[in-house]
MMTF fields as JSON, N, C-alpha, C and O atoms, coordinates in Angstrom:
{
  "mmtfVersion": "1.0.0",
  "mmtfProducer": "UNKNOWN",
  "numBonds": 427,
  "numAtoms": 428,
  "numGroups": 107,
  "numChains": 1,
  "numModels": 1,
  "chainsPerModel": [1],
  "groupsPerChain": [107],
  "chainIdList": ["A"],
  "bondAtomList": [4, 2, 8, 6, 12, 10, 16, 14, 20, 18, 24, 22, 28, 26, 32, 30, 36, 34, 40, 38, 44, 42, 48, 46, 52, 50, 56, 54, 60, 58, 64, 62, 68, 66, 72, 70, 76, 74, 80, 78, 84, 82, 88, 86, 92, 90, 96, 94, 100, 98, 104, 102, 108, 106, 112, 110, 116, 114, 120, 118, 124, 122, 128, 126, 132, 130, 136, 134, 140, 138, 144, 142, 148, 146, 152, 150, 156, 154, 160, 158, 164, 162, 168, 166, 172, 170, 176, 174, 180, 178, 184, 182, 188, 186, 192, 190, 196, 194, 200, 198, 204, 202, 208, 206, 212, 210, 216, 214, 220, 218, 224, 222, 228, 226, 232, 230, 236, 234, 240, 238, 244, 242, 248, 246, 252, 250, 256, 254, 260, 258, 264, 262, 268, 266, 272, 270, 276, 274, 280, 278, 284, 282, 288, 286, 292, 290, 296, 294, 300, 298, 304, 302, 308, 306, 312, 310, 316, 314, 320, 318, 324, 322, 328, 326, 332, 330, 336, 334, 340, 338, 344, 342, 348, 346, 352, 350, 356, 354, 360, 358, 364, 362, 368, 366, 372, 370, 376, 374, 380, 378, 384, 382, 388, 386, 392, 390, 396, 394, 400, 398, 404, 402, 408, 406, 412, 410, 416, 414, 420, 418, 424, 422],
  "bondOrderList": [1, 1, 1, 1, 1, 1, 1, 1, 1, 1, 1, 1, 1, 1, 1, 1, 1, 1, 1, 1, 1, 1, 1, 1, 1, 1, 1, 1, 1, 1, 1, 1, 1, 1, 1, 1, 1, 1, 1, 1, 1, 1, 1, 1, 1, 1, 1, 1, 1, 1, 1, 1, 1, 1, 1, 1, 1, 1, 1, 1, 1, 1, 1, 1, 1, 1, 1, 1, 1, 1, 1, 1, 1, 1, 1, 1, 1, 1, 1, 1, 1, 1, 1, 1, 1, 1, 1, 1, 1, 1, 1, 1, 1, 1, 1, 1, 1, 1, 1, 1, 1, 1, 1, 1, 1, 1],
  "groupList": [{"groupName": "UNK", "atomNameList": ["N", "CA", "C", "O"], "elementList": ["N", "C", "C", "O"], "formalChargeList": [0, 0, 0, 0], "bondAtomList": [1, 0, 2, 1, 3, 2], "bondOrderList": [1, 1, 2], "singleLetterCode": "X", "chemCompType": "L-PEPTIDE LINKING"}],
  "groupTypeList": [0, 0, 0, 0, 0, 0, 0, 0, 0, 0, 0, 0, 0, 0, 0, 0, 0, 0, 0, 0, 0, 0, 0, 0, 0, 0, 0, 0, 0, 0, 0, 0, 0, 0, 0, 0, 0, 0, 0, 0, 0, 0, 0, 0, 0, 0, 0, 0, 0, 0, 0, 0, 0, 0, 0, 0, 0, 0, 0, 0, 0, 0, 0, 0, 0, 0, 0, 0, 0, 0, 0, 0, 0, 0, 0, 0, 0, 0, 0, 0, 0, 0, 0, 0, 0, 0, 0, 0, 0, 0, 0, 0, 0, 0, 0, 0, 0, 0, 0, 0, 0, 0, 0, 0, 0, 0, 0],
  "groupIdList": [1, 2, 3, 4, 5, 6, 7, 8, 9, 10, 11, 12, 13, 14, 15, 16, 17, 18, 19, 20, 21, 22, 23, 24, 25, 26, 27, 28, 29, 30, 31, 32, 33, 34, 35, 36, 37, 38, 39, 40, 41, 42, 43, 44, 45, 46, 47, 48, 49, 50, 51, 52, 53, 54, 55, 56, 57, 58, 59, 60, 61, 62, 63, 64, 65, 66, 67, 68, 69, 70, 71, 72, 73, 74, 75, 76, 77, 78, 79, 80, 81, 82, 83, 84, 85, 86, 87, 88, 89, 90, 91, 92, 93, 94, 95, 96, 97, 98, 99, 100, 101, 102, 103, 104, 105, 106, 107],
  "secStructList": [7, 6, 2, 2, 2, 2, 2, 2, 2, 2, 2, 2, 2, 2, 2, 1, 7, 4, 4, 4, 1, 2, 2, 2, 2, 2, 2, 2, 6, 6, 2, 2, 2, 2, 2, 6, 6, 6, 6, 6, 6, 2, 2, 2, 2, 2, 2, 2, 2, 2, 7, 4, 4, 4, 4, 4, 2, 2, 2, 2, 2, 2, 2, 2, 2, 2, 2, 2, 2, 2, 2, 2, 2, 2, 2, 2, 1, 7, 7, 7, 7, 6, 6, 6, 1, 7, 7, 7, 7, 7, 7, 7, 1, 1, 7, 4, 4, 4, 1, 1, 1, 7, 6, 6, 1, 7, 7],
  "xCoordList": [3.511, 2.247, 2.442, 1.498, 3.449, 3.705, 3.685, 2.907, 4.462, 3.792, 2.222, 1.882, 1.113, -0.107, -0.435, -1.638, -0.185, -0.762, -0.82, -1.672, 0.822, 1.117, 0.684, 0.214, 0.692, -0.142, -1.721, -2.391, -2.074, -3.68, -4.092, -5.261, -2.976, -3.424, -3.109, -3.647, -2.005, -1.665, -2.652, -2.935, -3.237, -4.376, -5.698, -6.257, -5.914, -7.195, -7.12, -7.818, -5.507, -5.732, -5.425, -5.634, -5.052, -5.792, -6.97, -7.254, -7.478, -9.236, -9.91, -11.117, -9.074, -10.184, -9.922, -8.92, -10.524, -9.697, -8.702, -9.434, -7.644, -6.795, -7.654, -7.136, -8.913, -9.799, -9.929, -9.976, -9.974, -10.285, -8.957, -9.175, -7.925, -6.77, -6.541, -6.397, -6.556, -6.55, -7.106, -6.444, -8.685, -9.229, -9.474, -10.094, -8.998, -8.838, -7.777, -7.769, -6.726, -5.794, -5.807, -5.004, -6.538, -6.8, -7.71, -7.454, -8.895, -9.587, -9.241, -9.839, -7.789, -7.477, -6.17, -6.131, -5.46, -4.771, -5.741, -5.128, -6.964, -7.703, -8.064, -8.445, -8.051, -8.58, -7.621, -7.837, -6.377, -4.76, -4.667, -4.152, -5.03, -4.455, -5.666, -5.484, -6.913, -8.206, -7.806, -7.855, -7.42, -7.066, -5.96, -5.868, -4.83, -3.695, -3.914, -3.127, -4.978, -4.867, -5.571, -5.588, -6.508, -7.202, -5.91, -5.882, -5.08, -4.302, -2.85, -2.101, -2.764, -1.533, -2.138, -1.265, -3.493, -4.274, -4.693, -4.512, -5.366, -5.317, -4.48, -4.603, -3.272, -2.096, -1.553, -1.074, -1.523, -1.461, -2.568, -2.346, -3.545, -4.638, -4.21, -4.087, -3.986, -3.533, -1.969, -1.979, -1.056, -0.074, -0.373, 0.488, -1.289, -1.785, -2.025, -1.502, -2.633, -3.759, -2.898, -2.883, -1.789, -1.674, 0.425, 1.222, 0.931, 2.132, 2.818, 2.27, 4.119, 5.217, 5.053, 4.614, 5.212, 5.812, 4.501, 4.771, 3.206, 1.954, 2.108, 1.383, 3.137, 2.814, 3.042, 2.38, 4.093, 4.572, 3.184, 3.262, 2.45, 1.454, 0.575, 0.158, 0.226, -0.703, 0.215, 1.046, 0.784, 1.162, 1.257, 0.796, 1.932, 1.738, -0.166, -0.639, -0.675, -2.331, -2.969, -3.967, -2.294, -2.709, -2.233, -2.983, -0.692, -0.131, -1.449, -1.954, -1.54, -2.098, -3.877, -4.443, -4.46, -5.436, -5.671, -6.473, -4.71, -4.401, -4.253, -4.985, -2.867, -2.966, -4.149, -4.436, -5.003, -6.182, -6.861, -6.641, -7.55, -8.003, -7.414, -8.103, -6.485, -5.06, -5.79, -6.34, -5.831, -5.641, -7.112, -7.346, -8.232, -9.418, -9.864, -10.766, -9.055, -9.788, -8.712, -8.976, -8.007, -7.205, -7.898, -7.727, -8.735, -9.02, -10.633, -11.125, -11.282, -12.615, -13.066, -14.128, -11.777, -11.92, -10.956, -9.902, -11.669, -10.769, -9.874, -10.095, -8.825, -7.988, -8.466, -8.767, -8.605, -8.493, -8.509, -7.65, -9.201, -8.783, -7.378, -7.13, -6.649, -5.46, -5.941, -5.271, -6.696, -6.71, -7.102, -7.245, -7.296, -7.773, -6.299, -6.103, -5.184, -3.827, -3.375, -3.96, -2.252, -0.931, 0.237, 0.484, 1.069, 2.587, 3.174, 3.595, 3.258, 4.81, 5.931, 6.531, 6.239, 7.373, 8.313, 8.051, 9.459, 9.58, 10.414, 10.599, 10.753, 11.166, 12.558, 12.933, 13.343, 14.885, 14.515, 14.083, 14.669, 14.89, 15.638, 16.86, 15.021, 15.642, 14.764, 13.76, 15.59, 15.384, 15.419, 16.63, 14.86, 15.23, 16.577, 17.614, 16.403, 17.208, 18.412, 19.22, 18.929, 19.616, 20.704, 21.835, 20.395, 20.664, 21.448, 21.99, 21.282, 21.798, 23.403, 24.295, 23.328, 24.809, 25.357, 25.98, 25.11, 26.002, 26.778, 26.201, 28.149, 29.249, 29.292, 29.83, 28.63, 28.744, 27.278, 27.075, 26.303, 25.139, 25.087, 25.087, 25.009, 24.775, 24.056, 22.842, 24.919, 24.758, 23.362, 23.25],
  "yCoordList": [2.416, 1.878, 0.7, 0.371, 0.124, -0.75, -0.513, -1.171, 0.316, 0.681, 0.703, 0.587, 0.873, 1.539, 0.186, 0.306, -0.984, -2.146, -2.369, -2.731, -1.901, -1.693, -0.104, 0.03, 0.605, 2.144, 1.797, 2.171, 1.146, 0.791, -0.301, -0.498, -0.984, -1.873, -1.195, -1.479, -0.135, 0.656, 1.3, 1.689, 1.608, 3.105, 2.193, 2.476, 0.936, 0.365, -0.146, 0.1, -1.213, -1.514, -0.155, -0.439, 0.927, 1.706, 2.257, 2.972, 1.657, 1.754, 0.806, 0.787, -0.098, -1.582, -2.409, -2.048, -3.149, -3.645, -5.055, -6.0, -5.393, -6.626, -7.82, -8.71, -7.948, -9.088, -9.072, -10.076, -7.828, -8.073, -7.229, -6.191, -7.633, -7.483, -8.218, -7.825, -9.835, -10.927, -10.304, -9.856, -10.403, -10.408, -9.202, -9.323, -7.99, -6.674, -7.022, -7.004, -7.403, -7.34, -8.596, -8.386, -9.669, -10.431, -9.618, -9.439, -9.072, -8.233, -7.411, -7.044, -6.879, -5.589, -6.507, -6.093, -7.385, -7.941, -8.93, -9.907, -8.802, -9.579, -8.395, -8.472, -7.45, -5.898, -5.371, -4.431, -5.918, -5.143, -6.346, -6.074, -7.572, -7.955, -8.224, -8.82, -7.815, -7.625, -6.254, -6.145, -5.206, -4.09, -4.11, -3.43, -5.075, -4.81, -5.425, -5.075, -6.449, -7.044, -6.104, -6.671, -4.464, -3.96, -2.89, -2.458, -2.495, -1.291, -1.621, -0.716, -2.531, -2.454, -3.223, -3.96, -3.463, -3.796, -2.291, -1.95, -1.397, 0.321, 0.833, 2.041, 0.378, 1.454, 0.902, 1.76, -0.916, -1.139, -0.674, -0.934, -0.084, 0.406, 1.815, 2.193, 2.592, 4.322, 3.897, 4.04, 3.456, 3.579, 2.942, 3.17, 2.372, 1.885, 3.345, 3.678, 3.922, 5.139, 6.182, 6.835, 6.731, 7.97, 7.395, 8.316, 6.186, 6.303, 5.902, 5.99, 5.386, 4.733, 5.799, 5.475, 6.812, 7.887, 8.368, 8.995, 8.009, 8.026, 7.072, 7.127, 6.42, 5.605, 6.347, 6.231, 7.325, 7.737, 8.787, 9.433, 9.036, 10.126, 9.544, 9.983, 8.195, 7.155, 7.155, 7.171, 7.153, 6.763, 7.607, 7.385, 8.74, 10.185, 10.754, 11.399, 9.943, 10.719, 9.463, 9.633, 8.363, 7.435, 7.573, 7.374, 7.996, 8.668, 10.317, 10.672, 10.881, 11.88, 11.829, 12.624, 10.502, 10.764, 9.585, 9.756, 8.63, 7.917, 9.377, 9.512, 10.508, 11.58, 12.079, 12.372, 12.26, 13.453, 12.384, 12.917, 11.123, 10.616, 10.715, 11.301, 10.287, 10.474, 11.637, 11.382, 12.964, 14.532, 14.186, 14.02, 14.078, 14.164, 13.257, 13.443, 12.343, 11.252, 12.216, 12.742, 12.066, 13.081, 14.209, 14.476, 15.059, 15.656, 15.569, 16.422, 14.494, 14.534, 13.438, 13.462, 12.581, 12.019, 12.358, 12.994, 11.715, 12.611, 10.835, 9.633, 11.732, 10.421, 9.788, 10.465, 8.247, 7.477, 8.106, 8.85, 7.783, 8.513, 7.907, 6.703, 8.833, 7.894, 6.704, 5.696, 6.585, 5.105, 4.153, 2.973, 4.531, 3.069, 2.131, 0.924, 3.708, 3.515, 2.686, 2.62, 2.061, 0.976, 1.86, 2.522, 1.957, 2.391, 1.588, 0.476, 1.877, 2.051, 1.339, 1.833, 0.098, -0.68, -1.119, -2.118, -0.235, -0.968, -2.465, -2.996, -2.757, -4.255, -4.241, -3.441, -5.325, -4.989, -5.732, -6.885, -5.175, -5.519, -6.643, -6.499, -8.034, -9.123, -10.378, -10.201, -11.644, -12.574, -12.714, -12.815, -12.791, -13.297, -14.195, -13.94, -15.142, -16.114, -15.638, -16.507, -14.944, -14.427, -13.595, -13.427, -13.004, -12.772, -14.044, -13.9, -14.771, -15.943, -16.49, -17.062, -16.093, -16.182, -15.038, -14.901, -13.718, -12.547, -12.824, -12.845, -13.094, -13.306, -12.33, -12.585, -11.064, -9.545, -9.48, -8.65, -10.77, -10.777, -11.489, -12.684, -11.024, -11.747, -13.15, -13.21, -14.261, -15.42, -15.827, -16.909],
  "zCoordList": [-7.544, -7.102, -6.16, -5.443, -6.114, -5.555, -3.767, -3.076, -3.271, -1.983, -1.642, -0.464, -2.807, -2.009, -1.733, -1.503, -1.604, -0.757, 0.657, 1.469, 0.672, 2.943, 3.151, 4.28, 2.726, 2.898, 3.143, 4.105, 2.251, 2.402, 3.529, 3.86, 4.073, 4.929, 6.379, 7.449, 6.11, 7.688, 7.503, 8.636, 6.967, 7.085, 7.96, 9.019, 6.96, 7.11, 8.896, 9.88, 8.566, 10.517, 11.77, 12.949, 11.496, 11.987, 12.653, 13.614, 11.791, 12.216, 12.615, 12.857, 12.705, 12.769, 14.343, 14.961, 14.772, 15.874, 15.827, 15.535, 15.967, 15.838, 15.509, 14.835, 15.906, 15.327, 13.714, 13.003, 13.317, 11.765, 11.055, 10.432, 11.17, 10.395, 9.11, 7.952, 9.865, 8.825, 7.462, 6.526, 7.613, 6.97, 6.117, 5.061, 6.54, 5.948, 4.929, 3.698, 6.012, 4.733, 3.443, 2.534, 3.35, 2.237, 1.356, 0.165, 2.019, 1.168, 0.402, -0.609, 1.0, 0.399, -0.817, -1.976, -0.51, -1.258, -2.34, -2.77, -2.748, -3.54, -4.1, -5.267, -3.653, -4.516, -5.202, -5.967, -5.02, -5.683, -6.613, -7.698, -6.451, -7.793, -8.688, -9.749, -8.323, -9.476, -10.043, -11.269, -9.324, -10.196, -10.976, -11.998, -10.446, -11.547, -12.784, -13.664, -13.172, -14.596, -15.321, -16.413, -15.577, -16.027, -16.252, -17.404, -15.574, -15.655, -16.863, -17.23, -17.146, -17.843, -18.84, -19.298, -19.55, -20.413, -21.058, -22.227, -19.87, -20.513, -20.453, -20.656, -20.186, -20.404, -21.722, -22.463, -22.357, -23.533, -24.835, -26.017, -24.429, -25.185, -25.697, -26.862, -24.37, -24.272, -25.778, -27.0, -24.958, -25.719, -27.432, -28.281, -27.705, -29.022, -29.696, -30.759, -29.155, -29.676, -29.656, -30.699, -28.327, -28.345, -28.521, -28.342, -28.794, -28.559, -27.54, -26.441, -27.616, -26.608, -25.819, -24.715, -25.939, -25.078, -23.948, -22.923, -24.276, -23.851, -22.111, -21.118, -22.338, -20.982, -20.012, -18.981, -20.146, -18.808, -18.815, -17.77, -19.272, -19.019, -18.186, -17.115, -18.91, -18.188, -17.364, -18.271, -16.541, -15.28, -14.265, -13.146, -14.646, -14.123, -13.442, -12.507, -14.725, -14.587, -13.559, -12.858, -13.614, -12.293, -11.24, -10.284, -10.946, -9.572, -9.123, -8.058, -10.547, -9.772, -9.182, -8.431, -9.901, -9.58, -7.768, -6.851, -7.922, -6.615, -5.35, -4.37, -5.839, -4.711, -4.471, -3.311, -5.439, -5.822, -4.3, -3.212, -4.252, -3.782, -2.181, -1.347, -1.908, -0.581, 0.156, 1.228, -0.382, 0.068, 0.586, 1.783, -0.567, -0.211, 1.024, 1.841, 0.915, 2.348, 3.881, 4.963, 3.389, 4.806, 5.219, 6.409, 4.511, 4.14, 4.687, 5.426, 4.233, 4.631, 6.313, 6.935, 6.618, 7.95, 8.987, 9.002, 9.873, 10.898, 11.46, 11.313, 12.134, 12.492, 13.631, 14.615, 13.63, 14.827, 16.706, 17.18, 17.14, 18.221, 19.143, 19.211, 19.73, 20.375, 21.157, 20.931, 21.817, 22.722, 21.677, 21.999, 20.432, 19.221, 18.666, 18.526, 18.383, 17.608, 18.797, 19.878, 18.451, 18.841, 18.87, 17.863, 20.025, 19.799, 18.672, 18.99, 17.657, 16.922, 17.577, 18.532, 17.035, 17.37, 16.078, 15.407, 15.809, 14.205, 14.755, 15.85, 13.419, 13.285, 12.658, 11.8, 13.249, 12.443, 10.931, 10.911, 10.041, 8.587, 8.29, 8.231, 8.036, 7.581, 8.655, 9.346, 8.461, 9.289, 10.641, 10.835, 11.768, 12.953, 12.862, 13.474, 12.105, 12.479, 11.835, 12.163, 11.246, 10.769, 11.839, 11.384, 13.399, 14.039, 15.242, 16.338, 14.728, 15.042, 14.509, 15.136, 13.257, 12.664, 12.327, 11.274, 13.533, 13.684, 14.69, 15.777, 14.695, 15.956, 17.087, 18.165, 16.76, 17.346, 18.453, 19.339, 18.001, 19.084, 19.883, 19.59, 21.434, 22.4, 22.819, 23.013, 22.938, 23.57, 24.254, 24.83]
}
């Protein structure tokens, strides 16, 4: 579950224009951690009632109903039109400055 935070924020700025990024993505990071204090409160409830072994079900039946949701929105919108999307630029993994105390990078 831990990915659906940057999944939900690439999907959302997608659609939105660079003016309201900021603020998409706080919204959406104030919505991930109001939902996480309810989910491992019912997954301590489930496992009370049905057993240790009950969690991985609860978890399984929350991966599947998160996909169930995924398919249906792919499913019921249509994508962005190209002149809305941004080329795709990835990023090297780690620090900038970190490229600084590689002996092998250019001066």
């Amino acid at each position: 579950m831990l990915p659906l935070y940057s999944l939900s924020v690439a999907h959302a700025n997608d659609r939105l224009p660079r003016s309201e990024f900021l603020q998409t993505s706080a919204g959406l990071l104030m919505l991930v951690a109001v939902a996480s204090v309810p989910g491992p409160m019912l997954a301590s409830l489930v496992m009370a009632i049905a057993g240790p072994d009950s969690l991985f079900l609860f978890t399984a039946l929350s991966h599947a109903a998160m996909a169930f949701f995924a398919f249906t929105r792919i499913r019921t919108r249509q994508a962005p039109p190209p002149e809305v999307r941004e080329i795709f630029s990835p990023a090297a993994p780690g620090s900038p400055a970190a490229a600084k105390l590689d002996p092998r990078a250019a001066e």
